[in-house]
C-alpha positions as CSV (number, residue, x, y, z in Angstrom):
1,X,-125.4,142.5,-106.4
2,X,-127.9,143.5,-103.5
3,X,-129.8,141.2,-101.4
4,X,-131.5,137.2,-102.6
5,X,-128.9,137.5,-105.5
6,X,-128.0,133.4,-104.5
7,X,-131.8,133.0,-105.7
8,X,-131.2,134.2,-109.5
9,X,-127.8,131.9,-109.5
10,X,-130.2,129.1,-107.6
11,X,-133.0,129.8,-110.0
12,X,-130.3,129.3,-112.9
13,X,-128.5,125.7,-111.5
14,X,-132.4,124.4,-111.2
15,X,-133.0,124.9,-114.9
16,X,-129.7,122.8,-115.8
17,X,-130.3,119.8,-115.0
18,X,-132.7,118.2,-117.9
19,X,-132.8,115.1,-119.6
20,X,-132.4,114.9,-123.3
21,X,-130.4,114.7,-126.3
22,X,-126.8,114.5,-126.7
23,X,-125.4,117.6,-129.1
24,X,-124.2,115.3,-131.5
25,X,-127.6,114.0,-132.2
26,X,-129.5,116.9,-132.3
27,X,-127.4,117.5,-135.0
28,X,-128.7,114.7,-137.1
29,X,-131.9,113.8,-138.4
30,X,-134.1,113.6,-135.8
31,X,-136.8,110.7,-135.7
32,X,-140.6,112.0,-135.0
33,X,-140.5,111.1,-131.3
34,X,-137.1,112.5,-130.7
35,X,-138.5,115.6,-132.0
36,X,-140.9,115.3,-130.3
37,X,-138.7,115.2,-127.2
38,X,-136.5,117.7,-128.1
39,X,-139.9,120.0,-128.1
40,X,-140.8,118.9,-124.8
41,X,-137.2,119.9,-123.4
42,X,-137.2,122.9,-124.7
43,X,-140.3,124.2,-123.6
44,X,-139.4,122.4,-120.0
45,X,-136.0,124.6,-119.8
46,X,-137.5,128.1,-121.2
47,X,-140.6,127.7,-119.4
48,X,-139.1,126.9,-116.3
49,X,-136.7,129.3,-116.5
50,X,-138.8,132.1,-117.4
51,X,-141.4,131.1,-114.8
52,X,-138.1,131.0,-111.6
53,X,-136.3,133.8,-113.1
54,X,-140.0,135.9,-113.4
55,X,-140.8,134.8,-110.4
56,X,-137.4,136.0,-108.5
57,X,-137.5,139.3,-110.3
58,X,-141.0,140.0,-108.7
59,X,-139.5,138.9,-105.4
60,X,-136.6,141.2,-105.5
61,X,-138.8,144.0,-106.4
62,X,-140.6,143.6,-103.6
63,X,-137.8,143.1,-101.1
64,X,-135.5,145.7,-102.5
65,X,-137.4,148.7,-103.7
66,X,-141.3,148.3,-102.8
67,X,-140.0,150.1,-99.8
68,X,-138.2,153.2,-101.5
69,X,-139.6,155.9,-103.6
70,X,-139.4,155.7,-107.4
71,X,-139.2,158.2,-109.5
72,X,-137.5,159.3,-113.3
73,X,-135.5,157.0,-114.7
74,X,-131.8,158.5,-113.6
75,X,-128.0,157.2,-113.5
76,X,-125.8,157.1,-110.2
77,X,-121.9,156.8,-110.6
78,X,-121.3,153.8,-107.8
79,X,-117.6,153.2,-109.2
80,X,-115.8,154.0,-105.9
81,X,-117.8,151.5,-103.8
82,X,-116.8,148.9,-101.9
83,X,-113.1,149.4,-103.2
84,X,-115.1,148.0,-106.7
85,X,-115.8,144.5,-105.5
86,X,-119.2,144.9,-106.4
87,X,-118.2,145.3,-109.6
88,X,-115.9,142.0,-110.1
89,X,-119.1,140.6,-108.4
90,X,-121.3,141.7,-111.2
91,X,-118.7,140.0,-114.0
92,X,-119.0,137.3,-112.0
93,X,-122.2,136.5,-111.9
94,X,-123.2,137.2,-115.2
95,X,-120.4,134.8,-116.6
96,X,-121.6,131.9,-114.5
97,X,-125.5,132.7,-115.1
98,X,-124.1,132.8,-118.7
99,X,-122.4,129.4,-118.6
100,X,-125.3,127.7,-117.1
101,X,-128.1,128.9,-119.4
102,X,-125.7,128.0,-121.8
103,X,-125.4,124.6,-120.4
104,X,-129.4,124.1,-119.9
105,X,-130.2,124.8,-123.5
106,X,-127.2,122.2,-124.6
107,X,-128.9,119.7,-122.3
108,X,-132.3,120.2,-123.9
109,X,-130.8,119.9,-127.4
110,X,-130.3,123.0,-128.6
111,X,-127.3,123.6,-131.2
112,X,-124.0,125.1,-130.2
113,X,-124.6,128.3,-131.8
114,X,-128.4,129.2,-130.0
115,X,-127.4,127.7,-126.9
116,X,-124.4,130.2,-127.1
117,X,-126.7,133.2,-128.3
118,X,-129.7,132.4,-125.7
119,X,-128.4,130.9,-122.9
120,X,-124.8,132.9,-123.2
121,X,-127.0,136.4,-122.5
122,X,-129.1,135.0,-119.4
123,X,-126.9,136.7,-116.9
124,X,-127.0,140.3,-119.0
125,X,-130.7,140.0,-119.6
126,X,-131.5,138.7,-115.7
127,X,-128.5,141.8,-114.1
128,X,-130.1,144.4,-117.1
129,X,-133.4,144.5,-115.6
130,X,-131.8,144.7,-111.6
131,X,-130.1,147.5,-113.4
132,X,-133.3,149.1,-114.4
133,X,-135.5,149.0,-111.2
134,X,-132.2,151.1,-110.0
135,X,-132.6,153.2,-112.4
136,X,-136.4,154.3,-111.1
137,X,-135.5,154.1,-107.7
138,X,-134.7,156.9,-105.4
139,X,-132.3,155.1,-103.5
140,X,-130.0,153.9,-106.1
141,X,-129.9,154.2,-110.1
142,X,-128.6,153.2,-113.1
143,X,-124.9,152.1,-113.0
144,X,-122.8,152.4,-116.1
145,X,-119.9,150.7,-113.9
146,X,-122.3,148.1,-113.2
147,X,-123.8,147.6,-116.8
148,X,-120.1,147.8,-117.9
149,X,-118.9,144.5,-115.7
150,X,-122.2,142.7,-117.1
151,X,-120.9,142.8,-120.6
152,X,-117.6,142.1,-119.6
153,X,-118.9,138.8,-117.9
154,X,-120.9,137.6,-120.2
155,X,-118.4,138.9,-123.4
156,X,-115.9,136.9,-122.1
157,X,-118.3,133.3,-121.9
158,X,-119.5,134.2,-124.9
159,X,-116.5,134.6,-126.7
160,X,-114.7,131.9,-125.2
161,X,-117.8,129.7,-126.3
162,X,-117.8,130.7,-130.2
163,X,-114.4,130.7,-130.4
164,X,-113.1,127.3,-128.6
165,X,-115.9,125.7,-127.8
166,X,-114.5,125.5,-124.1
167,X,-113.7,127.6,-121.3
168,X,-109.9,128.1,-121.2
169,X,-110.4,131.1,-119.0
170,X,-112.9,130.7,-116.2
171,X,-114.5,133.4,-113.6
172,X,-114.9,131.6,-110.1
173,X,-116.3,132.9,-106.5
174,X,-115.3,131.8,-103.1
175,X,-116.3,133.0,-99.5
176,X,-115.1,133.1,-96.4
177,X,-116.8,134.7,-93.2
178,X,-114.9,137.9,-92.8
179,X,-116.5,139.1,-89.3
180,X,-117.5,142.5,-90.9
181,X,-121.3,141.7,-90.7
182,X,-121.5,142.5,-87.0
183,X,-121.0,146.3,-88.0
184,X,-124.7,146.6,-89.1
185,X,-125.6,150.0,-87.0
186,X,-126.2,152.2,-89.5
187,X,-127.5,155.4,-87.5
188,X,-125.9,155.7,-84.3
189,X,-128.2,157.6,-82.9
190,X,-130.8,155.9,-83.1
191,X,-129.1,152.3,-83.5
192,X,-131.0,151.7,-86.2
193,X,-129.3,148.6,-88.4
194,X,-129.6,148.2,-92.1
195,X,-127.6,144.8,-92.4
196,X,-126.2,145.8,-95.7
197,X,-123.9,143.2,-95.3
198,X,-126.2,140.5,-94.7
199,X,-128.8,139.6,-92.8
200,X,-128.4,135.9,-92.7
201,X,-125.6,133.3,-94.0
202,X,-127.5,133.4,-98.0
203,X,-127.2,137.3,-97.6
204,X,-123.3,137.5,-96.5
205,X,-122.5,134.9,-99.8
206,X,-123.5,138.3,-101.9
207,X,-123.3,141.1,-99.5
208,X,-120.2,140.6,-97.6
209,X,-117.6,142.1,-99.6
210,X,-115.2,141.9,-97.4
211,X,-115.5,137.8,-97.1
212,X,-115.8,137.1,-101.1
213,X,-113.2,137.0,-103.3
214,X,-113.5,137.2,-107.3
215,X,-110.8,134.8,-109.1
216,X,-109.9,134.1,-112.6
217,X,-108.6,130.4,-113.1
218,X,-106.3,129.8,-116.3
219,X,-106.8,126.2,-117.6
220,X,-102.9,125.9,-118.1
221,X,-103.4,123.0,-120.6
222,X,-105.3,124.1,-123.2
223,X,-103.7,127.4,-123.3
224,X,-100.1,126.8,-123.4
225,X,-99.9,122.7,-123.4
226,X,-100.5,120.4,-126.8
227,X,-103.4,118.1,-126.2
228,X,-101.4,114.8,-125.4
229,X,-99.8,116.5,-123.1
230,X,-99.4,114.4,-119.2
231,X,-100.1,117.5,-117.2
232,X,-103.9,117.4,-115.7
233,X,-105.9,118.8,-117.7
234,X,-108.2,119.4,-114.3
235,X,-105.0,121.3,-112.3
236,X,-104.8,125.5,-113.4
237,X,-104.1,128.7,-111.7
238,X,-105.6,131.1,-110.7
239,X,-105.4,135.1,-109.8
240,X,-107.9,136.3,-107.4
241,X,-109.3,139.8,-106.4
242,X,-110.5,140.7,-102.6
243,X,-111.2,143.7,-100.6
244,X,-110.8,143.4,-96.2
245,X,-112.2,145.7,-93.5
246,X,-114.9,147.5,-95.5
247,X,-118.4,148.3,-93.2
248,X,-119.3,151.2,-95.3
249,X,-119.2,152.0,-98.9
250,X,-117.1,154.4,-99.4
251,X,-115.2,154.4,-95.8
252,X,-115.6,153.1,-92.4
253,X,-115.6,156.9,-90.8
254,X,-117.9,158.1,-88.1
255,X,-120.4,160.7,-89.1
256,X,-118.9,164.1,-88.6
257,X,-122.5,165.7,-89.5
258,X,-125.5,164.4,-90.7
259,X,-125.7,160.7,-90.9
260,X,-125.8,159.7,-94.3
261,X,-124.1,162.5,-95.9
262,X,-121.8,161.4,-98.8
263,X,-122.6,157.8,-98.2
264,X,-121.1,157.6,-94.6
265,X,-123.5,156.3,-92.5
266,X,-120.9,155.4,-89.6
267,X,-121.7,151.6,-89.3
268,X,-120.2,150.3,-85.9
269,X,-120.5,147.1,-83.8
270,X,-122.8,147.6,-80.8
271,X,-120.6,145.7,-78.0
272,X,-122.2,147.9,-74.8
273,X,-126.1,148.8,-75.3
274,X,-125.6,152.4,-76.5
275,X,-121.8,152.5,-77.2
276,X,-120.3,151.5,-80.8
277,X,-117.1,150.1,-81.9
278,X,-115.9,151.4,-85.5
279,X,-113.9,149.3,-87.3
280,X,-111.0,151.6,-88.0
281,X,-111.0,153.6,-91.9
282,X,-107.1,151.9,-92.5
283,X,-108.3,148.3,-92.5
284,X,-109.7,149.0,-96.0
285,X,-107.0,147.2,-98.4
286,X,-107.4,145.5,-101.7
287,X,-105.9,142.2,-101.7
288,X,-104.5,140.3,-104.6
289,X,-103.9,136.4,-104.7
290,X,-102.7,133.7,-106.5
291,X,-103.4,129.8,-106.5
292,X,-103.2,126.6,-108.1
293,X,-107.2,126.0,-109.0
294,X,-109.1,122.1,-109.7
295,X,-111.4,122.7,-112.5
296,X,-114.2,120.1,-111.4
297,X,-115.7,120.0,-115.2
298,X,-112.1,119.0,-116.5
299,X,-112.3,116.0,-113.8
300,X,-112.9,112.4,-116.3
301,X,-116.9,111.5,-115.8
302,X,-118.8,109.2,-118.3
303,X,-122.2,110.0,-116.3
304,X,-123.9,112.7,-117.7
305,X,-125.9,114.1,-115.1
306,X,-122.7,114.0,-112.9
307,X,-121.0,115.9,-115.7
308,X,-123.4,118.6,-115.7
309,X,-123.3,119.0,-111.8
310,X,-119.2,119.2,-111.8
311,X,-120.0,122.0,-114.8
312,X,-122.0,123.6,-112.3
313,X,-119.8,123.5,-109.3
314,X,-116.8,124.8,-111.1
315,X,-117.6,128.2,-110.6
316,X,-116.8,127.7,-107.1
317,X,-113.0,128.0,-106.3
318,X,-112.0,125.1,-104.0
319,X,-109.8,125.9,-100.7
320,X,-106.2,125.7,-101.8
321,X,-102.8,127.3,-100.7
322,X,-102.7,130.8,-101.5
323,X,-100.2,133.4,-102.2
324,X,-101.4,137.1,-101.1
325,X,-100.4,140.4,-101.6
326,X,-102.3,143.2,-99.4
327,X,-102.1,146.9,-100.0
328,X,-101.7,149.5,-97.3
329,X,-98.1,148.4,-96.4
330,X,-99.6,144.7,-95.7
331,X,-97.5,142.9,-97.6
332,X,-96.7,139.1,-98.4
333,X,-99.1,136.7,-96.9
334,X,-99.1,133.1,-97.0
335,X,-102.4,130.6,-96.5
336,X,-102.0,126.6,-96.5
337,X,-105.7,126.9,-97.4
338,X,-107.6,130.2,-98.6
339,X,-111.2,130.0,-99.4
């Protein structure tokens, strides 16, 4: 869940989009040309997958460890960082990477249960290999914790898939700026900054922890309601997960010693040249929520290309009013609109 992480979930949403067959007739004899078709949109959606996701894996090799030494292959217990919003990040993505490989092959008239099987695993097999270039570098390695979210993302399409044929329980994002990425100084002795929390707007999406919040949305219908039901079957709930006030990984403390000693690297805000403001180690709180949620695939659409971008834009969690409870003696807070 490092850096041009938007790319792989870009790379993904460019693939879906394919005309073809509907899943009911690729279930039926198929005529020579529509095979013939359903060929040609196949090898459109694998080949340009493979050829985006290939060609965003090379990129993020360069950008994220061409710099760093590699070495053996060796594991590195991150569990504790980033009070383990990387980690809701990671189950995040691969369910929604999941759901929209998923999508792609259905599109290109693939059956229910390869489209599950192949496009289900795209988020494991894309986050599996980020996992390994950890794993040889020097700087990080190979998460367990992370690994562990992966299969819990994509187990959780996957079974929803094979067993319903829906999603009745759905893993969403949302983002809000969270003023955190100004504490970039990493070294404050030499002000050197390391922007781990974002270089640029498409860096802080991923990066700023502090600003993103992991929710899962409960289609309240299909899992308690009968099926001629009046309630909307596009209104659910959701519970979300959110971490404030975070600069560093494991703290927000000024280095005592030598900078970059158990991860504390004493990030601060340079407000006077030479002089840095810490943001203070007790603004770290987790942060619970809950929400009514719009599921935008649930919304009625005969257009089939609109259907598939709605399916796509559901893993976004649209501004509504939000009920949130903040550790650290925080409290109850209320928002008209949280995003």
């Amino acid at each position: 869940m490092r850096k041009k992480l938007s790319l792989l979930l870009a790379a993904v949403i460019l693939c879906g989009p394919v005309k073809s067959m509907t899943k009911e007739s690729s279930s039926n004899s198929l005529r020579e040309d529509s095979t013939l078709n359903y060929k040609k949109n196949v090898s459109l959606v694998l080949g340009t997958e493979g050829a985006l996701v290939g060609g965003i894996m090379t990129s993020l090799y360069k950008s994220w460890y061409s710099g760093s030494e590699t070495g053996g292959f060796h594991f590195y217990n991150d569990n504790r960082e980033w009070l383990q919003m990387d980690k809701a990040g990671h189950a995040n993505a691969c369910y929604n990477m999941g759901n929209l490989g998923y999508e792609a092959l259905l599109l290109a008239g693939w059956d229910e249960k390869h489209s599950i099987i192949y496009g289900g695993t795209l988020g494991l097999a894309v986050m599996s290999v980020v996992e390994i270039f950890d794993g040889l570098s020097a700087d990080w390695g190979f998460s367990w914790g992370d690994m562990s979210a992966n299969l819990l993302g994509t187990g959780l399409f996957m079974a929803q898939q094979a067993l319903w044929h829906e999603q009745r329980i759905a893993l969403k994002y949302s983002y809000h700026n969270s003023g955190c990425p100004k504490y970039n100084v990493s070294n404050p002795l030499t002000m050197e900054r390391d922007f781990i929390m974002g270089e640029d707007w498409l860096d802080r999406l991923y990066e700023d922890y502090s600003g993103v919040t992991i929710w899962m949305s409960f289609d309240v219908k299909s899992l308690l309601m009968k099926k001629d039901s009046r309630y909307p079957s596009w209104l659910g709930w959701a519970i979300g997960y959110g971490a404030e006030g975070m600069t560093g990984e494991y703290n927000n403390f000024r280095p005592a010693g030598k900078v970059g000693e158990d991860g504390n690297w004493g990030r601060g805000w340079e407000y006077q040249p030479g002089q840095l403001a810490y943001m203070p180690n007790d603004a770290r709180h987790r942060q619970f929520f809950i929400s009514p949620d719009i599921d935008l695939s649930r919304i009625p659409c005969r257009n089939k290309t609109l259907k598939h971008v709605l399916r796509v834009l559901s893993g976004i969690k649209l501004p509504m009013p939000t009920l949130e409870y903040q550790t650290g003696g925080v409290g109850m807070r209320w928002h008209w609109l949280y995003f």
